[in-house]
N, C-alpha and C positions, 0 to 999 in steps of 0.2 A: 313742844311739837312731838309727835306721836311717830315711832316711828314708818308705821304703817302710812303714814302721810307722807314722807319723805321718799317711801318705794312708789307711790303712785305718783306723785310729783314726777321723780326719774322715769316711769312709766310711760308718762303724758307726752314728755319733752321726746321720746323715744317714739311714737306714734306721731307725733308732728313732726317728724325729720321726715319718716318714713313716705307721711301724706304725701307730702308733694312730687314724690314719683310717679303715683300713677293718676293721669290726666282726667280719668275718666269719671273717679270716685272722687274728684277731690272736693268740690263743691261740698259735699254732704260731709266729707271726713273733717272738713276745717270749719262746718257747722257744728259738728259734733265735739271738736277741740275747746272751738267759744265758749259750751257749754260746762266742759267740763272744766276749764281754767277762771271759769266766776266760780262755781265751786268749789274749787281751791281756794280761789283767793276770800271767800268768804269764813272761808275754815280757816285761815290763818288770820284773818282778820281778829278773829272770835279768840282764837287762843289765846292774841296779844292779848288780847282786851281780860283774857280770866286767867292768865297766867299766875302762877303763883311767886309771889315778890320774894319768898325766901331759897324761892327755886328754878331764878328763869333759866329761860330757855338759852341751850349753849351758844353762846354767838358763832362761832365757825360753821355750826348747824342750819342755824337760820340763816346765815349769807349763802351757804352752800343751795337751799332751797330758794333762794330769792335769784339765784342767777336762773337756776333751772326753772323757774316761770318765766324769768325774762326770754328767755331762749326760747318758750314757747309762743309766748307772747310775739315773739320777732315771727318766729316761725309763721303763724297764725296767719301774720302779714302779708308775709312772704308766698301762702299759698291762695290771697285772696289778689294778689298782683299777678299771681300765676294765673289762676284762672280767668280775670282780665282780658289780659295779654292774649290766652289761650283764645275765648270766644270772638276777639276783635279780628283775630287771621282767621280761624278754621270755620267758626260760623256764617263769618262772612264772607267767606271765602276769597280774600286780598291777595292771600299768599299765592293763590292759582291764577289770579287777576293778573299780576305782575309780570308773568311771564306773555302777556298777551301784548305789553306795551313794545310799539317799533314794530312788531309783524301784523303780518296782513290776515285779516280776515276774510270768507266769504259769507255773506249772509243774503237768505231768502229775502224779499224786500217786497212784498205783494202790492204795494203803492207805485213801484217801481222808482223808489226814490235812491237817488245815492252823490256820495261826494267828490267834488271835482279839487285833488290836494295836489300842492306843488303841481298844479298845471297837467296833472295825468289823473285817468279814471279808467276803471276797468268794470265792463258791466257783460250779465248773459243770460241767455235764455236756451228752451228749446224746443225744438221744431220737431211735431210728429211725423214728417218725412221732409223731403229735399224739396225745396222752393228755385224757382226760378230768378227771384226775385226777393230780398229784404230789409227792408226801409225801419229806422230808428229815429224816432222821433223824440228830440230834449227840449223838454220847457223848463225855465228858470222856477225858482221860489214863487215870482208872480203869476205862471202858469202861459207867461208867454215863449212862444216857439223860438230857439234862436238855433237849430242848427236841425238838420235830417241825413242823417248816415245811411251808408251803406252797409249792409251787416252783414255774416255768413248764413252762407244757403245751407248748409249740410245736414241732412236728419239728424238728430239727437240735438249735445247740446253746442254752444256757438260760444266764442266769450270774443270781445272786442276794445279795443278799446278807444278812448278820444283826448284829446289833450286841451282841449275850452274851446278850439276853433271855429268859426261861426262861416255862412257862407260868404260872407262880405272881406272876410280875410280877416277878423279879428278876434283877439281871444283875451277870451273871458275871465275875471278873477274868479280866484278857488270861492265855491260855495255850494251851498245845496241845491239840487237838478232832481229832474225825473225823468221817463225817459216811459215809449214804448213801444211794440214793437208790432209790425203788419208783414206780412209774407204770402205771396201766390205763387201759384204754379204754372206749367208752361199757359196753360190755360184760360190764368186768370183768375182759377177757383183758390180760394182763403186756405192758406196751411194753417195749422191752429199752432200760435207761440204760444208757452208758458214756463211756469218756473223762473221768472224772473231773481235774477240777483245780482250784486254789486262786490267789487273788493273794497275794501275798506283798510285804511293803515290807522293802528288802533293809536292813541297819542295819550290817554290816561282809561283809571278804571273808576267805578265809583259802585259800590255795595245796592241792591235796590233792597235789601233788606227780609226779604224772602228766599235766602239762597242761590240765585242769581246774581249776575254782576250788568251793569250798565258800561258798555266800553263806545267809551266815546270817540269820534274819529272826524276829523275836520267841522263843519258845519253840524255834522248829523251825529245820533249816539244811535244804539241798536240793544236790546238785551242779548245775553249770551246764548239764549235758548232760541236763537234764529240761527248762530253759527254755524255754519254747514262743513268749514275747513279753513285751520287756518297754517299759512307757509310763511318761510322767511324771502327775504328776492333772490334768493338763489330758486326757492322750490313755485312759485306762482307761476299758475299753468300759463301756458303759452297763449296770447292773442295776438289778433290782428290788428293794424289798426285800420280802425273805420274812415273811407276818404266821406268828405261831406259833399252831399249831391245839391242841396239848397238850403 
């Protein structure tokens, strides 16, 4: 063994320590390591093979070299685990996910759909001026009516909220609802609601695989790119709750 083969050997192993520092390059640096460690190891291969029998090679030497491949060889490993690891959080973005789990979201909901968890629900909208008058209307999953609130009048926006109760006095299990909303004035004439949205208490996350996250919350999930705000129950704004008129 040559000993210019023994400087780049210690070379190699020195460049695959290094690799796995920086996240960015590593992919390409620990391709580059692959390549150059068959290489090696082909040239050692070779030497055995033509070594000369009255003159091998010194044994302390060649263990000395045989650890320092292994060590690259681990290394090698060790930065194709790393970049693993790396793209399963940061690409997918889990690591930001997680902190979403237990607090509340709010999310746009243009269906006007939202979830009724542990027996509370919080939903809102808003109103281009002050109504005299605003009515909220909840149909189940099956699209039948089982309850019509009273909502806030106030220009801008309104939040409220319902606990499952029905006009019959009964209430309902947690599940998926919709909901919408009519408003008049003293007059009678149509205030325009819009902006529909719901709280949602987020209960896991799940990757949709385009850099978004899917957070799932009771009955219904939401992409992340509807979230408009999310608090813990200290910080979720303040509602009313809605009495039921029918």
């Amino acid at each position: 063994m040559t000993v210019s083969t023994v400087s780049s050997l210690s070379s190699l192993a020195t460049a695959a320590s290094s690799s796995s520092s920086t996240s960015n390059s590593n992919a390409s640096q620990t391709s580059a390591l692959s390549m150059d460690f068959t290489t090696y190891l082909k040239i050692l291969t070779t030497q055995l093979q033509n070594q000369d029998p009255t003159s091998a090679t010194d044994p302390n030497q060649f263990t000395q070299e045989l650890i320092q491949m292994e060590q690259v060889q681990s290394q090698i490993t060790n930065n194709t685990d790393l970049e693993s690891m790396t793209n399963a959080v940061s690409t997918n973005g889990l690591a930001t996910g997680v902190s979403y789990i237990g607090n509340y979201v709010r999310a746009a909901t243009s269906s006007g759909e939202f979830s009724l968890q542990g027996g509370a629900s919080e939903i809102g909208y808003t109103l281009a001026s002050a109504s005299a008058a605003t009515y909220i209307t909840i149909q189940d999953a099956s699209g039948n009516n089982v309850a019509t609130l009273s909502g806030g009048t106030a220009s801008g926006d309104n939040y409220v909220t319902w606990n499952g109760q029905t006009a019959s006095g009964s209430t309902l299990a947690d599940g998926a609802f919709t909901f919408t909303v009519t408003a008049v004035d003293a007059s009678g004439n149509t205030v325009a609601a819009s902006n529909p949205t719901a709280l949602f208490k987020v209960t896991s996350v799940q990757s949709n695989g385009n850099g978004t996250l899917q957070l799932n919350a009771g009955a219904l999930s939401l992409s992340s790119t509807d979230v408009t705000g999310v608090y813990n129950t200290a910080t979720v704004p303040i509602a009313t709750q809605a009495a039921v008129v029918s």
